[in-house]
C-alpha positions in Angstrom: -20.3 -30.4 -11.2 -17.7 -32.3 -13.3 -14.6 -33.0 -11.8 -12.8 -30.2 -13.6 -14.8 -28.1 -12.0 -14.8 -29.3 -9.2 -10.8 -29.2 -9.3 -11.1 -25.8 -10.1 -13.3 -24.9 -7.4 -10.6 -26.5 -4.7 -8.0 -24.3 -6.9 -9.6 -21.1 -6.7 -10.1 -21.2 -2.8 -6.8 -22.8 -1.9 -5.1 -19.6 -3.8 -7.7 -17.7 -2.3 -6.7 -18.7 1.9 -3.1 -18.7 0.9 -3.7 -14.9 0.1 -5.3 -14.4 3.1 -2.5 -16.8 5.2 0.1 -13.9 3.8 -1.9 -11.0 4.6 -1.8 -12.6 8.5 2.1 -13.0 7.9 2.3 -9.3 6.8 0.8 -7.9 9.9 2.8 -10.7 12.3 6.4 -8.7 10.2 5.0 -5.3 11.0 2.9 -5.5 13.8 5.4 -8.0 16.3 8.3 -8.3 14.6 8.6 -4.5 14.0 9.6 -4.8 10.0 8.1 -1.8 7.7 5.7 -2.1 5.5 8.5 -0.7 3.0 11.0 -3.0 3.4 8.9 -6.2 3.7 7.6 -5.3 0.3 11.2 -4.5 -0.8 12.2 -7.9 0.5 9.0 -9.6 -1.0 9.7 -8.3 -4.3 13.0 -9.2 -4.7 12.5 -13.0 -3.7 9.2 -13.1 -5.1 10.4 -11.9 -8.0 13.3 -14.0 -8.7 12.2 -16.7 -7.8 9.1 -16.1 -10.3 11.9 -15.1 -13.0 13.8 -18.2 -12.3 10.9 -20.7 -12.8 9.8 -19.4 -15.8 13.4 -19.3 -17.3 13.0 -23.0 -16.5 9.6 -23.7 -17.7 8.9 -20.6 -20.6 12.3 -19.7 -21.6 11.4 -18.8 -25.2 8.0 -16.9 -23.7 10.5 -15.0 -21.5 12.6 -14.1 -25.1 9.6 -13.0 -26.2 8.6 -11.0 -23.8 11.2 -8.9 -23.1 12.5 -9.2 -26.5 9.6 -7.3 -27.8 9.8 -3.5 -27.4 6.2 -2.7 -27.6 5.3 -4.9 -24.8 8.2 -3.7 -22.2 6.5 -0.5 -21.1 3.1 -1.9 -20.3 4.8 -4.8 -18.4 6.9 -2.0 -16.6 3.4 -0.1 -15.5 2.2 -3.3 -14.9 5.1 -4.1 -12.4 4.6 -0.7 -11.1 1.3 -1.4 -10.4 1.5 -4.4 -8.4 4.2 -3.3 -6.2 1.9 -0.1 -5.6 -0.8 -2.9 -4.9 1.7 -4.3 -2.3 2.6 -1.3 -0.3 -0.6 -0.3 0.2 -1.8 -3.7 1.4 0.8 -3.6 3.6 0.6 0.0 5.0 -3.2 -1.1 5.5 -2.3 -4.3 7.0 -0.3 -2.6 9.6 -2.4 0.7 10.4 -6.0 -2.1 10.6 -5.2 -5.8 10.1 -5.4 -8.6 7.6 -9.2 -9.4 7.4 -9.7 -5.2 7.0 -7.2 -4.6 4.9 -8.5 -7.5 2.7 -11.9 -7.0 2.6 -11.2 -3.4 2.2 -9.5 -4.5 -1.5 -12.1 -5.9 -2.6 -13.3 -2.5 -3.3 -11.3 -3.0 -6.7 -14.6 -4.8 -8.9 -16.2 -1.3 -7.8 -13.2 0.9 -9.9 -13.2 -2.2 -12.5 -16.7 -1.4 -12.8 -16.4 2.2 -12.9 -13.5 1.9 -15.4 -15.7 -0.4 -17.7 -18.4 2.3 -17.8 -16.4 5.1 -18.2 -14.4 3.3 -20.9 -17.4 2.4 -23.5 -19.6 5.5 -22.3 -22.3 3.0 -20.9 -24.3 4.1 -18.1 -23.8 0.9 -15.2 -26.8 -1.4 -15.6 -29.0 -1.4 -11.9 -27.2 -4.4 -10.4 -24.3 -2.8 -10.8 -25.2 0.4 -9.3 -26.8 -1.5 -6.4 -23.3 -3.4 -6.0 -21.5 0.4 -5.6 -24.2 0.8 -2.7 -23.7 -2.3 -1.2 -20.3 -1.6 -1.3 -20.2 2.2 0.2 -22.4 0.6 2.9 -20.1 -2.3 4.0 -16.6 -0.1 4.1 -19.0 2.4 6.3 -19.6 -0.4 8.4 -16.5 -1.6 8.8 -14.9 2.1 9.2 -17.6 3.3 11.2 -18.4 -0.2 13.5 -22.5 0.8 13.2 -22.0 4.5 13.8 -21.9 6.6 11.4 -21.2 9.7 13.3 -17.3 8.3 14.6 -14.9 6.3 12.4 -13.8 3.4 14.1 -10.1 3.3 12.3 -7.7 5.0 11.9 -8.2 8.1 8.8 -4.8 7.0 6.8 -5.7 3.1 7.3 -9.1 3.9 5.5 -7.5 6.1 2.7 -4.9 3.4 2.4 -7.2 0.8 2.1 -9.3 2.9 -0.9 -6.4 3.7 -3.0 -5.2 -0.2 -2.3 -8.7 -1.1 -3.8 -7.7 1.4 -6.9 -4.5 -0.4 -7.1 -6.5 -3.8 -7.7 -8.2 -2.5 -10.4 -5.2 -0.7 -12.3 -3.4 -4.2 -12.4 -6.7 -5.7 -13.7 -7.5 -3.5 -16.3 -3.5 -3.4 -17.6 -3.0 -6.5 -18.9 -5.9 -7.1 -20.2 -6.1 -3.4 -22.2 -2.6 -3.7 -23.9 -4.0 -7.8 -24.4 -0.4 -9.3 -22.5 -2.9 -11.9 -20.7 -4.0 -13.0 -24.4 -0.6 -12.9 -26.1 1.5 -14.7 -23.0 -1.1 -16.0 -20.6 -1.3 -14.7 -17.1 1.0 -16.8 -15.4 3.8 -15.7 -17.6 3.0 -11.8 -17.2 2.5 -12.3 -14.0 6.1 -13.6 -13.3 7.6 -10.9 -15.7 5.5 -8.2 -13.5 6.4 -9.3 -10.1 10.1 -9.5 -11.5 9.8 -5.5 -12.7 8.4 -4.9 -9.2 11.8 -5.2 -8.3 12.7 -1.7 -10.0 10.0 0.3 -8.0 10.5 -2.0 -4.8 14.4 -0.5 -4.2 13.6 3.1 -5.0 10.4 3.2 -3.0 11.9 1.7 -0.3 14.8 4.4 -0.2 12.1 7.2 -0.2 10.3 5.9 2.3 13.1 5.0 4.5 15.7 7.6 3.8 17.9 5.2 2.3 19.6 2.1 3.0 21.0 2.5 6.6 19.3 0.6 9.1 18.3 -2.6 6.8 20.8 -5.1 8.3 20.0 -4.2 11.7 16.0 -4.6 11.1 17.3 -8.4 9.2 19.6 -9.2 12.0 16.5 -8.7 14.6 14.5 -11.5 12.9 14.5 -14.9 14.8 14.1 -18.3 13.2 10.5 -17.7 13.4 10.4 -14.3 11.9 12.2 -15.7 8.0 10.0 -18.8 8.1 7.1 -16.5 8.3 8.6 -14.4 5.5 9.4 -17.3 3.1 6.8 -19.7 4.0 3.4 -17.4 4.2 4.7 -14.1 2.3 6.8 -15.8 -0.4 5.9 -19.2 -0.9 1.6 -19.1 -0.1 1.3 -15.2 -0.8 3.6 -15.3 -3.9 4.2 -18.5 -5.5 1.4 -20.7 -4.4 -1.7 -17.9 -4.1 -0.6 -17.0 -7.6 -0.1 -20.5 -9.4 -3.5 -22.4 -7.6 -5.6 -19.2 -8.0 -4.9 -18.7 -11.6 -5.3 -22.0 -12.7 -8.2 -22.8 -11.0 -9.7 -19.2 -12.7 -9.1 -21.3 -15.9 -11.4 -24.0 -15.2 -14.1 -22.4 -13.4 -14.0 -19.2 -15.1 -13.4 -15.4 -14.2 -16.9 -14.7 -12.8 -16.9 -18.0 -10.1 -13.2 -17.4 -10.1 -14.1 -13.5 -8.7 -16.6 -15.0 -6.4 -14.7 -17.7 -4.9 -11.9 -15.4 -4.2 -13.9 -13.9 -2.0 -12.4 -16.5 0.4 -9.4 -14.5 0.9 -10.3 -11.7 3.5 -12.3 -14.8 5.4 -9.1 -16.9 5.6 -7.6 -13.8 6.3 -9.8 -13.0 9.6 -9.8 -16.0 10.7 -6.1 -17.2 10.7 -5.4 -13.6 12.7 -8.0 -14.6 15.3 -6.4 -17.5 15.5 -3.0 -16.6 15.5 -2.7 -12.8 16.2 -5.6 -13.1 18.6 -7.0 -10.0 16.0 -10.3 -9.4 17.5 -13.7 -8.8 14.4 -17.1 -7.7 15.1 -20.5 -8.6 14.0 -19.8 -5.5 11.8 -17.0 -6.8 10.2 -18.6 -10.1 9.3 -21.4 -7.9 8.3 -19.3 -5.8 5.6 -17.7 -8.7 4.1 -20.8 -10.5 3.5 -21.8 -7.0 2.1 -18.9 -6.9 -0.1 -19.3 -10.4 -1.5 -22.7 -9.5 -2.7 -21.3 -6.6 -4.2 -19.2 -8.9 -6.3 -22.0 -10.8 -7.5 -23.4 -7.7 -8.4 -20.4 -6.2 -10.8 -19.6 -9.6 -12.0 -21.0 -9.3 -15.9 -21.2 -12.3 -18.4 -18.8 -15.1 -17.8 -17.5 -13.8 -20.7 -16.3 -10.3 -19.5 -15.9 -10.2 -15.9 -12.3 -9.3 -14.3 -11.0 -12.2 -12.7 -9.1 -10.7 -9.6 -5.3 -11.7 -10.9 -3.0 -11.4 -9.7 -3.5 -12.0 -6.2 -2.2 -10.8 -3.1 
């Protein structure tokens, strides 16, 4: 490989085991510190967000202008905003029912409704390796569910369904921009930003839904230690937000979406191993098993270089 590729190789996985760094700093919040999934989405969208906003006022102002300037692209960059804050309460209600490395392998599940989507979309029957990929697939998340027996579930129901409709929110925010073309017009760094900005609208009023309102916020804040807000703002902000998403996608531009959908398939590894590590989050043979399982599934959906999703935004 040339050294561009190369480069975008080392991208692609660095954005990748960032992801799956935040995904172990989401279920340290929930899990030890006691924060809800709600409001450490809440919280991750608002400085996410800004933050996101704020850099590309500095680096695409007149993009920005453009943007939001233009009426016809506001609403799809509202559903898309809708989307991925949807995408991030369900990781996070999945992180805290299972753990990281399920909860991430689980999403990948989203190249199966992508796939689905595609066929459904141009009233094409799904060639064999794809229907062998939706096998594969079915197969690994009963492995993981079920542990080898299919008679029991080994999880908890509502971390299962969460983790599903958390694989159907992967593929909404995937198939968005790309269908109303925002990707092509603004490039995906630039929607991206604009998206995780609007998450900010659906992040407040979810979070009062789910939560009963505001009361109560300060005192869950004022519980977290030193090492609770540099978890927050060092794995959730800065390597789930701002880092996962700026080294993934460029390195997608130089290898491509296909190797960039393959190579992401480093996240729910980074994502076991780091809670191992950290957590002490036991895995099983079985685990390891459906993940494998689910990275041959990608290689099965993954079209021409041409037309395959790359997984963007990340988590």
């Amino acid at each position: 490989m040339g050294k561009t590729l190369w480069l975008g190789v080392a991208f692609t996985l660095l954005g990748g085991a960032l992801w799956g760094a935040s995904g172990t700093s989401v279920q340290y919040l929930t899990t030890v510190v006691g924060a809800s999934p709600a409001l450490i989405t809440l919280m991750r969208a608002i400085v996410g967000g800004m933050a996101f906003m704020a850099l590309l006022l500095l680096r695409k102002p007149a993009v920005v202008r453009e943007m939001l300037g233009d009426r016809r692209t506001v609403l799809p960059l509202l559903l898309f905003g809708l989307a991925l804050y949807a995408n991030q309460i369900c990781y996070a209600q999945t992180v805290k029912i299972t753990n990281a490395g399920t909860a991430t392998v689980l999403q990948m599940l989203g190249s199966v409704f992508v796939m689905a989507y595609v066929c459904l979309s141009t009233r094409k029957l799904p060639r064999e390796r794809e229907l062998i990929g939706l096998l594969v697939a079915i197969f690994a998340t009963l492995l993981i569910a079920c542990q080898g027996d299919v008679r029991t579930l080994a999880m908890p129901m509502d971390g299962l369904v969460w983790g599903v409709v958390n694989g159907l929110t992967v593929a909404v925010y995937v198939v968005l921009p790309k269908k109303f073309g925002l990707f092509d017009r603004f490039g995906a760094v630039a929607v991206t930003g604009i998206g995780t900005f609007f998450g900010i609208l659906f992040a407040i009023p979810g979070y009062m839904v789910q939560e009963g309102g505001a009361l109560g916020v300060g005192g869950v804040l004022g519980a977290f230690d030193g090492a609770a807000w540099l978890v927050f703002f060092g794995g959730v902000v800065l390597a789930g937000t701002l880092g996962g998403y700026g080294f993934y996608l460029k390195g997608v531009s130089l290898v491509g979406p296909v190797k960039g959908s393959l190579l992401g398939a480093i996240e729910p590894v980074s994502a076991m191993i780091i809670a191992a590590l950290w957590l002490g989050t036991p895995f099983t043979g079985y685990d390891v098993a459906g993940l494998v399982l689910m990275c041959v599934m990608v290689a099965c959906v993954s079209g021409d270089e041409e037309a395959a999703p790359a997984k963007e935004p990340p988590q």
